[in-house]
N, C-alpha and C positions, 0 to 999 in steps of 0.2 A: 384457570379463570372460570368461573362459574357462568352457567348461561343466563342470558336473558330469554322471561316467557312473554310473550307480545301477544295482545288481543288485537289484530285486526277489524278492523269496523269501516264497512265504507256507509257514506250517510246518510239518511231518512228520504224519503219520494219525496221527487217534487213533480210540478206540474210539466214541466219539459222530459220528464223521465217515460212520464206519462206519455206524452207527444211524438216519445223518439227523437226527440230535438235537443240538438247536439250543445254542450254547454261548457266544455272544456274548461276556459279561464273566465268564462260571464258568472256573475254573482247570481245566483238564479236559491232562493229561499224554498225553505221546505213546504209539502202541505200539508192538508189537514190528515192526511193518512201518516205524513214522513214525520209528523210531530208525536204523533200516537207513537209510530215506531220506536222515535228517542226515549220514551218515556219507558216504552215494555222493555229496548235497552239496559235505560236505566236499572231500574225493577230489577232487573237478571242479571247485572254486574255489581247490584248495592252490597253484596257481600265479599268482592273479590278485594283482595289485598294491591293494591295499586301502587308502584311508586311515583307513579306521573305520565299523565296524556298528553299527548300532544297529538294537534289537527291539525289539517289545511287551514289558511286563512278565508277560505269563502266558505261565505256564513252557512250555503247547507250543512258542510260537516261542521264549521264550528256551534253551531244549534244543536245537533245529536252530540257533540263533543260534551256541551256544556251539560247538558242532562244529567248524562253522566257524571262529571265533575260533582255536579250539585248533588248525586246520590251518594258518591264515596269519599266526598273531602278530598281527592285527590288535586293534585295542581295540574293548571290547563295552564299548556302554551301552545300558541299558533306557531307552525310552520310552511313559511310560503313553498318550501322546497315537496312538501306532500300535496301539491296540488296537482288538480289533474291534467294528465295530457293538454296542449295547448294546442285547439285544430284550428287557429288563425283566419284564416277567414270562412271557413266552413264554420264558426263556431253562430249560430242561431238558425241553421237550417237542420230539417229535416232529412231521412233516411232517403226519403223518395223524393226531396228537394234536388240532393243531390245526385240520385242517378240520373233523374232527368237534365239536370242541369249540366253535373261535372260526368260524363260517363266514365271516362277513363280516371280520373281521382277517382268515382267511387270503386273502379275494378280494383286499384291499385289498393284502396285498402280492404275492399273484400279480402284478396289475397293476404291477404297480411305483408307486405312490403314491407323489410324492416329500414330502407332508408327512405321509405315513403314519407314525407313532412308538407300538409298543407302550407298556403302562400302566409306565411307568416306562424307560421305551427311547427310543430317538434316531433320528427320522426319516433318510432319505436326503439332502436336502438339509442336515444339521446333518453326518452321517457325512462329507459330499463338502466340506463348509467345514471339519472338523477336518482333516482329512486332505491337503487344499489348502492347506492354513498350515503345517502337520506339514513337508511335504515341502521345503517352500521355505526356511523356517526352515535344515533339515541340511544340504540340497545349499546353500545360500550356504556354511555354513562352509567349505567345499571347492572351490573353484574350480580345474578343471585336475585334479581329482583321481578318484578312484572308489570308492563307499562300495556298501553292502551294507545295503538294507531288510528286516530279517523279519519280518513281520505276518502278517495273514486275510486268508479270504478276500475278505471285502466290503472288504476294504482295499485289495487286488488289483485288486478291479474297480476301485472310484474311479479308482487308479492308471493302467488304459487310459484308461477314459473320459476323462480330461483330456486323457492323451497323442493321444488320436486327435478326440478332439471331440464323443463319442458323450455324448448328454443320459442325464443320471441315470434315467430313468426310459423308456429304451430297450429294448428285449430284449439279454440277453446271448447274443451269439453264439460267446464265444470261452472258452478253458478257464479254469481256474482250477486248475490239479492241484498236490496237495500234492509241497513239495518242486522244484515245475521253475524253472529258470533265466530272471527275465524281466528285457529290457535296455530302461533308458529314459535319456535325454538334458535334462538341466537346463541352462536359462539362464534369467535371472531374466524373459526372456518367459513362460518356463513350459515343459511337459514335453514331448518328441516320442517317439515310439516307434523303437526301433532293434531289437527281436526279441522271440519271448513263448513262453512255453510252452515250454521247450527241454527235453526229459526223457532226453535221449540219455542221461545218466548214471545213470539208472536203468534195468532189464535189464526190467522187465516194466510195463504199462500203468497211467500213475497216476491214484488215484481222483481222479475231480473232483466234488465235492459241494459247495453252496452253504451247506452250515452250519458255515461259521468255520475 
């Protein structure tokens, strides 16, 4: 069976990214920098041979989704199953909302706790099994082909951490910048990395922030 090549994309600034403010499953729209991003996106993938995108259904990714779309002709489908972690009721506070507030939630995901799950949110290990099924699921349809993921962040990460092997509940060492280019390799073994972070097509330094 021939591989699937995947472009990872998680999607354009917004203003809560900015914030540090946590956005998990809130519809929270791109800004005026995260809409710039879709667009140099675009620009940098209008050449790539696509068989089909598919995004989260919250409209940050699906805005840098459709950019793209609109440069390669390729087909855009939403996927609710690419959306990002769900932190339930932590989802509109801040970093330092919540240490003041939750001390012990925020230790427990400092630490990376992988059955840590906000009051109404989804642990790490339930995020790393949606998202492990998610993946496998798309790239099967496409053998030999190359499709385009736009999700989050913590969807991003998952997406190394398999490709490299790194445990859920590892520190992250590696970026996650809205907007950059990352290249990973599907066969139904499973994912390998082939490049990450690639921001050459954007002119100035992108933000990387772990809130969605």
């Amino acid at each position: 069976m021939n591989a699937t090549r995947i472009i990872a994309v998680r999607h354009g600034e917004t203003a809560w990214n900015v914030d540090t403010r946590i956005q998990g499953h809130l519809d929270i729209p791109l800004n005026d920098t995260g809409l710039w991003q879709a667009r140099q996106l675009a620009r940098a993938l209008a050449d790539e041979p696509l068989a089909a995108i598919y995004t989260s259904d919250l409209q940050r990714a699906q805005a840098t989704a459709q950019a793209v779309a609109d440069a390669t002709g390729a087909p855009l489908t939403p996927e609710t199953a690419l959306r990002e972690r769900s932190f339930g009721a932590l989802q509109g506070r801040t970093f330092a909302e919540i240490e003041t507030a939750l001390p012990e939630q925020a230790l427990r995901w400092r630490k990376r706790d992988p059955h840590f799950a906000p009051e109404g949110g989804e642990s790490l290990t339930a995020l790393r099994e949606r998202i492990n099924a998610t993946v496998h699921r798309l790239a099967a349809r496409h053998p030999g082909e190359q499709v385009v993921l736009v999700a989050h962040g913590g969807v991003l990460d998952v997406l190394y951490r398999l490709a490299t092997g790194q445990e859920i509940q590892a520190p992250r060492t590696w970026q996650l910048a809205n907007a950059a280019i990352n290249r990973l390799l599907w066969t139904p073994q499973g994912l390998s990395l082939v490049g990450w972070a690639d921001t050459q097509h954007l002119d100035h330094a992108a933000r990387d922030e772990a809130t969605a």
